[in-house]
C-alpha positions as CSV (number, residue, x, y, z in Angstrom):
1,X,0.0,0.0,0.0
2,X,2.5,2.3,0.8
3,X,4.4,2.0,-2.7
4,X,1.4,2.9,-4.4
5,X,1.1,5.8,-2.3
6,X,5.1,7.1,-3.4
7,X,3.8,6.2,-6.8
8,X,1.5,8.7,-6.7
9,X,3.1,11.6,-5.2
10,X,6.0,11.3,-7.3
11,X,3.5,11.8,-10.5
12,X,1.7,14.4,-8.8
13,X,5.6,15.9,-8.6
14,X,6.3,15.2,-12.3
15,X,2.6,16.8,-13.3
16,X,3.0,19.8,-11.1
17,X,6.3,20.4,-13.2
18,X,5.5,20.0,-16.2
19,X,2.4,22.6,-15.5
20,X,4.7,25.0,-14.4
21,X,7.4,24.8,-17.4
22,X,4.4,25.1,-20.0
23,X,3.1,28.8,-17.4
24,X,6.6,29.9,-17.8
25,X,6.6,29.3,-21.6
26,X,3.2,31.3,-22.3
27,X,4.7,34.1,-20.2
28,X,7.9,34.5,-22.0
29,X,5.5,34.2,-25.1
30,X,3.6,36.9,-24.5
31,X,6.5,39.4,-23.4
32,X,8.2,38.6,-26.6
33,X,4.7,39.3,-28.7
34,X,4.8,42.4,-26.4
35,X,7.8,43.7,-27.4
36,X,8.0,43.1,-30.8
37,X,4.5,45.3,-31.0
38,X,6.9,48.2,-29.3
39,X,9.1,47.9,-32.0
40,X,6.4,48.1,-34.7
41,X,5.2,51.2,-33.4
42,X,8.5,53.3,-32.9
43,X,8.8,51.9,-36.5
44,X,6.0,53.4,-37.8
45,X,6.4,56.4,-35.8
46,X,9.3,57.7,-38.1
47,X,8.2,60.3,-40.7
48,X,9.5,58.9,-44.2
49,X,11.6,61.3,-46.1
50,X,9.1,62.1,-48.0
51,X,6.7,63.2,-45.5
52,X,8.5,65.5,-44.0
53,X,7.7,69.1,-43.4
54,X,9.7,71.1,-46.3
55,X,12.6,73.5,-45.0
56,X,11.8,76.9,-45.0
57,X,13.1,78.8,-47.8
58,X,16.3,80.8,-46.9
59,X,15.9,84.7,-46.6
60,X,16.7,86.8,-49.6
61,X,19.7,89.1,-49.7
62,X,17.7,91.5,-49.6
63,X,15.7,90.5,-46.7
64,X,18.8,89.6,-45.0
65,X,20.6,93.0,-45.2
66,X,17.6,94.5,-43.9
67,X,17.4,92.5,-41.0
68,X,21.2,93.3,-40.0
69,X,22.6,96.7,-39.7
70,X,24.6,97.8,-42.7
71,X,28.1,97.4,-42.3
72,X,30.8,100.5,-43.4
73,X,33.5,99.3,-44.9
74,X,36.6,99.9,-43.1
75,X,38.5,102.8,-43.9
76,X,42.4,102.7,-45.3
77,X,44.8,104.2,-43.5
78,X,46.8,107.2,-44.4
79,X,50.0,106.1,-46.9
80,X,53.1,107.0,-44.8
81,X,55.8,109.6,-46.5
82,X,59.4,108.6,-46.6
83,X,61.2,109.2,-43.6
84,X,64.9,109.0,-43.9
85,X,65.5,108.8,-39.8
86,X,63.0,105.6,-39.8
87,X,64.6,102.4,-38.2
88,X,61.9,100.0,-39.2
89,X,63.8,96.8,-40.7
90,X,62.5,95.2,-44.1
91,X,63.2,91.5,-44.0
92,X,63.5,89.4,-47.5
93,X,60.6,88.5,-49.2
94,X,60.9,86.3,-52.5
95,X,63.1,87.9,-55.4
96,X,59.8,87.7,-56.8
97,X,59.3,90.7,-55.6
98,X,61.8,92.1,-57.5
99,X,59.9,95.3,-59.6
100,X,60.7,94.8,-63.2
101,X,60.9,98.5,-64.2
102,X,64.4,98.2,-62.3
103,X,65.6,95.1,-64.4
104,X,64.9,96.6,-67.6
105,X,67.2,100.4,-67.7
106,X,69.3,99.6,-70.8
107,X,69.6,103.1,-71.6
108,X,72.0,103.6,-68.7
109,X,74.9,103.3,-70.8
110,X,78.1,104.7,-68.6
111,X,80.5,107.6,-70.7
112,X,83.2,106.3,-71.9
113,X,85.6,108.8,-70.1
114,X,82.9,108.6,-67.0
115,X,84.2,107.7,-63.4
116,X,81.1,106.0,-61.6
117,X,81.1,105.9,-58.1
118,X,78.9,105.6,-54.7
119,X,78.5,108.9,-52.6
120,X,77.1,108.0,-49.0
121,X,74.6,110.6,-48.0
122,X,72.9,108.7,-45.0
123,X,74.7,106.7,-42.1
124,X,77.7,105.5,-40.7
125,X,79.7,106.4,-44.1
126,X,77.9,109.7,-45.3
127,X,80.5,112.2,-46.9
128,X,82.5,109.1,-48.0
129,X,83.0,108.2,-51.7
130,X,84.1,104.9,-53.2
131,X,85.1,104.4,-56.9
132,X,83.2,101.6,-59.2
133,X,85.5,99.5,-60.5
134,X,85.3,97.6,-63.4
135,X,85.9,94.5,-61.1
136,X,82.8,95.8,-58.9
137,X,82.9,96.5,-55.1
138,X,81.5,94.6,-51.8
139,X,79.2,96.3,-49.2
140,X,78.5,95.0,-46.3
141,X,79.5,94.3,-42.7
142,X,82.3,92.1,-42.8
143,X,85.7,93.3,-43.0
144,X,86.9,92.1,-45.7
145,X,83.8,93.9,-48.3
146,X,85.3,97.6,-50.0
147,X,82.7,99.1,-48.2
148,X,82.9,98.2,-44.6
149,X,79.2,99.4,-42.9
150,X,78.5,99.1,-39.2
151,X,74.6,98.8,-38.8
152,X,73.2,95.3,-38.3
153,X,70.5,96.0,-40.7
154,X,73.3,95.4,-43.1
155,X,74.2,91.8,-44.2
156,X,77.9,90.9,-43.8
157,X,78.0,90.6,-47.2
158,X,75.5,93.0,-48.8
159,X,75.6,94.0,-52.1
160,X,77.8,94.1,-55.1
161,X,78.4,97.2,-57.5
162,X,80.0,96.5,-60.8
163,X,80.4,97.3,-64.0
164,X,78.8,95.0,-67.2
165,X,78.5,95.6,-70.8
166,X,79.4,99.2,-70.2
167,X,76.8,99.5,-67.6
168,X,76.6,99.7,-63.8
169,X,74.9,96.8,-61.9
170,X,73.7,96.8,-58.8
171,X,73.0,93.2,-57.1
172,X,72.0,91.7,-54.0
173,X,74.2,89.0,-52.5
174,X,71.1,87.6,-50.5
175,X,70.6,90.0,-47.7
176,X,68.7,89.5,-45.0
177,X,66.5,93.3,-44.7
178,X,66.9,94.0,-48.6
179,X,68.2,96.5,-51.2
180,X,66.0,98.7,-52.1
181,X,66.3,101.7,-55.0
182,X,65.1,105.2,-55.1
183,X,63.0,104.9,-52.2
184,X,61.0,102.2,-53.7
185,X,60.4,100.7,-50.4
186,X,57.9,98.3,-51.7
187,X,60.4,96.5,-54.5
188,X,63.3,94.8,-53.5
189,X,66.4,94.6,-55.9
190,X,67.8,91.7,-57.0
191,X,69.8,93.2,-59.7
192,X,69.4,96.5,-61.5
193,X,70.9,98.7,-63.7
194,X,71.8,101.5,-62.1
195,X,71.6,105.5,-63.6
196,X,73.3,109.0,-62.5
197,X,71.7,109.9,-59.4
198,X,70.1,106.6,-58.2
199,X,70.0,106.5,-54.7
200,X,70.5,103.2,-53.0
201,X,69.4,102.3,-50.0
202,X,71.1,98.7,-48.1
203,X,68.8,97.2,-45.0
204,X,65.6,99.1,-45.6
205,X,63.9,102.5,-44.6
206,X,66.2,104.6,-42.8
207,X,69.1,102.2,-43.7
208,X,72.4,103.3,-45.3
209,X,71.9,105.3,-48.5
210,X,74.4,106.1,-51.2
211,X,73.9,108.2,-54.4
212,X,75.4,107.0,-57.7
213,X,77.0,109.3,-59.3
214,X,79.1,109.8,-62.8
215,X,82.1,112.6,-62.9
């Protein structure tokens, strides 16, 4: 009698089980038929690119210039006059720079009986004068240059003056602050030809300046 009672129990056990796997099942069921109806609606909650509202059109130039206050534009500034006792420094652009007017004076042809030579009129050499050679001449702040300048706007080697094809040439050995011609303080000088009363200027505004002269 007492084995048929075990009997029982244990399939009341096994039944009880099974009842409660099958209520878990139908539970994880419906969450899952739950959640995938979530998703369906966000889905369908997106506007399509072709429903949606068009962009306002943007405001006319017009429009828009009304809207903000109209802007002056800004004024230049005074051009500044050439001031000899100025120790601003020019450093070296590109020879680009270069302004072709001053590469192209052929008609500076030197007289034949003509001594050319470089008057200093501004800085540590003014009153000084020193002869063009046919060979040329050296300025700059080594020693060792025919025209020896003491103002470290000047390169230690400078500039050479020479004479070519019956011509005087002026060209610059690569300064640092420039040669510049006549004031031209805009146009650097890579090489030039060089007339009667050009007056050179070596490191910039209110650098050395000499005046080329013919006796």
């Amino acid at each position: 009698m007492l084995k048929v009672y075990v009997f029982w129990g244990i399939f009341t056990v096994v039944l009880i089980g099974v009842a409660v796997t099958l209520i878990q099942r139908h539970r994880r069921s419906q969450k899952g038929r739950a959640a995938s109806g979530a998703t369906a609606a966000e889905s369908a909650a997106i506007v399509a690119p072709g429903d949606r509202p068009a962009a306002s059109p943007p405001a006319s130039p017009a429009a828009s210039a009304a809207a903000s206050p109209a802007a002056s534009p800004p004024a230049s500034p005074p051009a500044a006059a050439f001031d000899p006792t100025a120790t601003r420094i020019h450093f070296r652009p590109s020879p680009a720079g270069t302004h072709s007017a001053l590469l192209e004076r052929d008609e500076a042809v030197l007289p034949a009986a003509g001594s050319p030579r470089l008057f200093c009129v501004g800085g540590t050499q003014k009153g000084h004068s020193f002869s063009v050679t046919a060979a040329g001449i050296t300025v700059g702040r080594d020693p060792q240059n025919d025209i020896v300048i003491s103002d470290i706007r000047v390169s230690h080697r400078h500039a050479w003056v020479g004479i070519i094809d019956h011509k005087a040439v002026l060209r610059d050995l690569g300064s640092t602050n420039g040669t510049f011609l006549n004031a031209q303080m805009d146009s650097l000088v890579s090489e030039a030809v060089l007339s009667p009363g050009d007056t050179i200027l070596f490191g910039g505004h209110g650098g050395q300046q000499f005046r080329f002269v013919v006796d």
